[in-house]
C-alpha positions in Angstrom: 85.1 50.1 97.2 85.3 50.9 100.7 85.7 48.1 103.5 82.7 47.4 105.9 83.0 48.3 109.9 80.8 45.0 111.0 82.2 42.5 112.2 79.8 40.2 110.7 81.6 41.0 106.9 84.5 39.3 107.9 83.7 35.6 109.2 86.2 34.2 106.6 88.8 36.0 108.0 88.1 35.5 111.5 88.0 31.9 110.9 91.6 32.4 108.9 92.7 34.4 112.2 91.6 31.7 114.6 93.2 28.5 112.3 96.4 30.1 112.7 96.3 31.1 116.1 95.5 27.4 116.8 98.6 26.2 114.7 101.9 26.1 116.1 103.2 28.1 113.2 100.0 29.8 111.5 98.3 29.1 108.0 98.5 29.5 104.6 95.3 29.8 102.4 95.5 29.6 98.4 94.0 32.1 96.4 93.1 32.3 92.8 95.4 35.7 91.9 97.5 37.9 93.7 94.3 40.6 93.5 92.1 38.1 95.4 95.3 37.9 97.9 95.8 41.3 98.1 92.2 41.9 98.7 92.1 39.1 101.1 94.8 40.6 103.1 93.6 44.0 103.4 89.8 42.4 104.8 92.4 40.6 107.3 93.7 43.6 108.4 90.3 45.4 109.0 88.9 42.4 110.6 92.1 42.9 113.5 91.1 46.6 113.6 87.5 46.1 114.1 88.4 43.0 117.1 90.8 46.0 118.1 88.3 48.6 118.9 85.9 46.2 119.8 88.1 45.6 123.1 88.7 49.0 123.4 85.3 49.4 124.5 84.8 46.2 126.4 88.2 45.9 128.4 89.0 48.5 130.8 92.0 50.1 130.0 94.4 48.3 132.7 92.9 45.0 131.1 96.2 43.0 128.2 93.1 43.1 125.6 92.3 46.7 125.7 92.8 48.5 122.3 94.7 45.1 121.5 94.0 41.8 119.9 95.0 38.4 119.7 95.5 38.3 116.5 98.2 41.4 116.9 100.6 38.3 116.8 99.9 37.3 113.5 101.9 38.8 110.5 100.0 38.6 107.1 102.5 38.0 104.1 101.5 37.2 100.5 103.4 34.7 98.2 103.1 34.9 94.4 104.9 32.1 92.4 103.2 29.2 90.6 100.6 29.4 93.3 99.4 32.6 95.2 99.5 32.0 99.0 97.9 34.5 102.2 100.4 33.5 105.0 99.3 34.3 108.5 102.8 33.5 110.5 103.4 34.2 114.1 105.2 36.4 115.0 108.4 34.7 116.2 111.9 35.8 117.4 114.5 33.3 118.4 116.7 34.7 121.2 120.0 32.9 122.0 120.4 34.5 125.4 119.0 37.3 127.8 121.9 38.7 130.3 122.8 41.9 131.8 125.2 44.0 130.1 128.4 43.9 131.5 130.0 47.7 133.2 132.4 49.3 131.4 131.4 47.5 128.0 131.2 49.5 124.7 129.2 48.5 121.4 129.8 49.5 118.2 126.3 51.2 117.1 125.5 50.2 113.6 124.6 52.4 110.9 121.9 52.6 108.7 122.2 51.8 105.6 121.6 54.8 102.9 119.4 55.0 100.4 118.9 51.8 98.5 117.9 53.6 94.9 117.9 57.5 94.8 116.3 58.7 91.4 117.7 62.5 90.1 116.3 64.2 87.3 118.6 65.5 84.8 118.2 69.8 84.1 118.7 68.1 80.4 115.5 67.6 79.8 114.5 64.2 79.0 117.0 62.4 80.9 117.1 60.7 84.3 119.8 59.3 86.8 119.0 56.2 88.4 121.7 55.0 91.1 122.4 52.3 93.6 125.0 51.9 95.8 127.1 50.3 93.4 125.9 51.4 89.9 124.7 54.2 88.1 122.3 54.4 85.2 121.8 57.5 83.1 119.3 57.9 79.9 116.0 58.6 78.7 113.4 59.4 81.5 110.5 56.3 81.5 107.4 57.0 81.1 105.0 54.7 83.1 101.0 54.3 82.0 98.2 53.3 83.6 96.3 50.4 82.2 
Protein backbone atom coordinates (compact mmCIF):
# COMPACT_ATOMS: atom_id res chain seq x y z
CA UNK A 1 0.00 0.00 0.00
CA UNK A 2 1.37 3.24 -0.97
CA UNK A 3 1.48 6.29 1.53
CA UNK A 4 -0.80 9.44 0.93
CA UNK A 5 0.77 12.98 -0.20
CA UNK A 6 -1.98 15.14 2.01
CA UNK A 7 -1.20 16.42 4.76
CA UNK A 8 -4.52 15.85 6.15
CA UNK A 9 -3.66 11.73 6.34
CA UNK A 10 -1.34 12.36 8.93
CA UNK A 11 -2.94 14.37 11.95
CA UNK A 12 -1.71 11.57 14.38
CA UNK A 13 1.56 12.08 13.45
CA UNK A 14 1.73 15.65 13.38
CA UNK A 15 0.32 15.74 16.77
CA UNK A 16 3.18 12.97 17.78
CA UNK A 17 5.67 15.59 16.01
CA UNK A 18 4.44 18.61 17.87
CA UNK A 19 4.32 16.60 21.68
CA UNK A 20 7.83 16.03 21.26
CA UNK A 21 8.89 19.18 20.03
CA UNK A 22 7.14 20.62 23.12
CA UNK A 23 9.03 18.13 25.48
CA UNK A 24 12.36 18.75 26.62
CA UNK A 25 13.50 15.33 25.48
CA UNK A 26 10.65 14.10 22.96
CA UNK A 27 7.97 11.21 23.24
CA UNK A 28 7.44 7.86 23.30
CA UNK A 29 4.05 6.37 22.08
CA UNK A 30 3.14 2.53 22.68
CA UNK A 31 2.06 0.45 19.99
CA UNK A 32 0.37 -2.83 19.80
CA UNK A 33 3.37 -4.72 17.54
CA UNK A 34 6.42 -3.80 16.06
CA UNK A 35 4.32 -3.79 12.47
CA UNK A 36 2.00 -1.06 13.78
CA UNK A 37 5.47 0.62 14.94
CA UNK A 38 7.11 0.11 11.92
CA UNK A 39 4.15 1.41 9.97
CA UNK A 40 3.78 4.26 12.37
CA UNK A 41 7.29 5.34 11.78
CA UNK A 42 7.33 5.23 8.18
CA UNK A 43 3.75 7.67 8.19
CA UNK A 44 6.18 9.80 10.57
CA UNK A 45 8.61 10.13 8.14
CA UNK A 46 6.22 11.09 5.19
CA UNK A 47 4.41 13.44 7.35
CA UNK A 48 8.22 15.46 7.75
CA UNK A 49 8.56 15.21 3.92
CA UNK A 50 5.25 16.46 3.07
CA UNK A 51 5.86 19.72 6.06
CA UNK A 52 9.24 19.61 4.00
CA UNK A 53 8.02 20.47 0.70
CA UNK A 54 5.25 22.33 1.97
CA UNK A 55 7.93 25.10 3.02
CA UNK A 56 9.70 24.64 0.04
CA UNK A 57 6.98 26.45 -1.64
CA UNK A 58 6.01 28.91 0.95
CA UNK A 59 9.54 30.13 2.31
CA UNK A 60 11.73 31.78 -0.11
CA UNK A 61 14.73 30.19 -0.41
CA UNK A 62 17.05 32.51 1.90
CA UNK A 63 14.25 31.90 4.51
CA UNK A 64 15.78 28.75 7.87
CA UNK A 65 12.40 26.86 6.85
CA UNK A 66 12.84 26.49 3.21
CA UNK A 67 12.99 22.84 2.05
CA UNK A 68 13.34 22.22 5.94
CA UNK A 69 11.26 21.41 8.90
CA UNK A 70 11.00 21.64 12.41
CA UNK A 71 10.60 18.42 12.93
CA UNK A 72 14.18 17.68 11.07
CA UNK A 73 15.33 17.61 14.78
CA UNK A 74 13.52 14.78 15.73
CA UNK A 75 15.06 11.25 15.34
CA UNK A 76 12.36 8.35 15.11
CA UNK A 77 13.70 5.05 16.84
CA UNK A 78 11.58 1.93 17.50
CA UNK A 79 11.88 -0.23 20.76
CA UNK A 80 10.70 -3.89 20.79
CA UNK A 81 10.94 -5.63 24.25
CA UNK A 82 7.97 -6.54 26.50
CA UNK A 83 6.40 -3.44 25.14
CA UNK A 84 6.80 -1.92 21.52
CA UNK A 85 7.72 1.82 21.83
CA UNK A 86 7.92 4.86 18.61
CA UNK A 87 10.50 7.16 20.22
CA UNK A 88 10.69 10.65 18.80
CA UNK A 89 14.17 11.95 20.57
CA UNK A 90 15.85 15.14 19.80
CA UNK A 91 18.50 15.25 18.31
CA UNK A 92 21.10 16.02 20.98
CA UNK A 93 24.95 16.30 21.05
CA UNK A 94 26.80 17.13 24.19
CA UNK A 95 29.96 19.03 23.47
CA UNK A 96 32.61 19.44 26.22
CA UNK A 97 34.39 22.32 24.58
CA UNK A 98 34.61 24.44 21.29
CA UNK A 99 38.34 26.05 20.81
CA UNK A 100 40.56 26.72 18.01
CA UNK A 101 42.97 24.20 17.02
CA UNK A 102 46.30 24.88 18.15
CA UNK A 103 49.35 25.59 15.06
CA UNK A 104 51.65 23.01 14.60
CA UNK A 105 49.21 20.29 16.21
CA UNK A 106 48.84 16.85 14.54
CA UNK A 107 45.89 14.19 15.03
CA UNK A 108 45.92 10.87 14.55
CA UNK A 109 42.96 10.22 11.87
CA UNK A 110 41.00 7.21 12.85
CA UNK A 111 40.20 4.46 10.72
CA UNK A 112 37.25 2.87 9.79
CA UNK A 113 36.43 -0.04 10.82
CA UNK A 114 36.19 -3.02 8.05
CA UNK A 115 33.62 -4.95 7.36
CA UNK A 116 31.56 -6.20 10.32
CA UNK A 117 30.40 -9.76 8.62
CA UNK A 118 31.60 -10.52 4.99
CA UNK A 119 29.60 -13.64 3.63
CA UNK A 120 31.78 -15.84 0.69
CA UNK A 121 30.37 -18.50 -1.20
CA UNK A 122 32.22 -21.63 -1.31
CA UNK A 123 33.03 -22.92 -5.42
CA UNK A 124 32.01 -26.29 -3.33
CA UNK A 125 28.73 -26.17 -3.95
CA UNK A 126 26.56 -26.08 -1.04
CA UNK A 127 28.77 -24.48 1.30
CA UNK A 128 29.16 -20.97 2.60
CA UNK A 129 31.78 -18.94 4.66
CA UNK A 130 30.48 -16.65 7.16
CA UNK A 131 33.24 -14.45 8.99
CA UNK A 132 33.67 -11.67 11.54
CA UNK A 133 36.51 -10.06 12.63
CA UNK A 134 37.24 -12.60 15.08
CA UNK A 135 35.65 -15.88 13.90
CA UNK A 136 34.95 -17.87 11.01
CA UNK A 137 32.10 -20.11 10.22
CA UNK A 138 32.13 -22.61 7.45
CA UNK A 139 29.16 -25.20 6.39
CA UNK A 140 26.02 -25.80 4.71
CA UNK A 141 24.65 -22.62 2.75
CA UNK A 142 21.05 -21.52 4.68
CA UNK A 143 18.29 -21.40 2.92
CA UNK A 144 15.91 -18.49 4.02
CA UNK A 145 11.85 -18.63 3.06
CA UNK A 146 9.37 -16.40 2.87
CA UNK A 147 6.38 -16.77 5.00
Amino acid sequence: MSLSNSRHAYTDCYALLDAALADPRGIRAEVPSLANATRLRLRIHQARAIDRAENAKVYPEDHPLYNRSPYDGLVCRIEDGDRVWVYLDKVQVEIGAIEAIPEGHQYQAVEAPKALLRIEYQPEPGTTTISDSSRVWRGPTLQIRRR
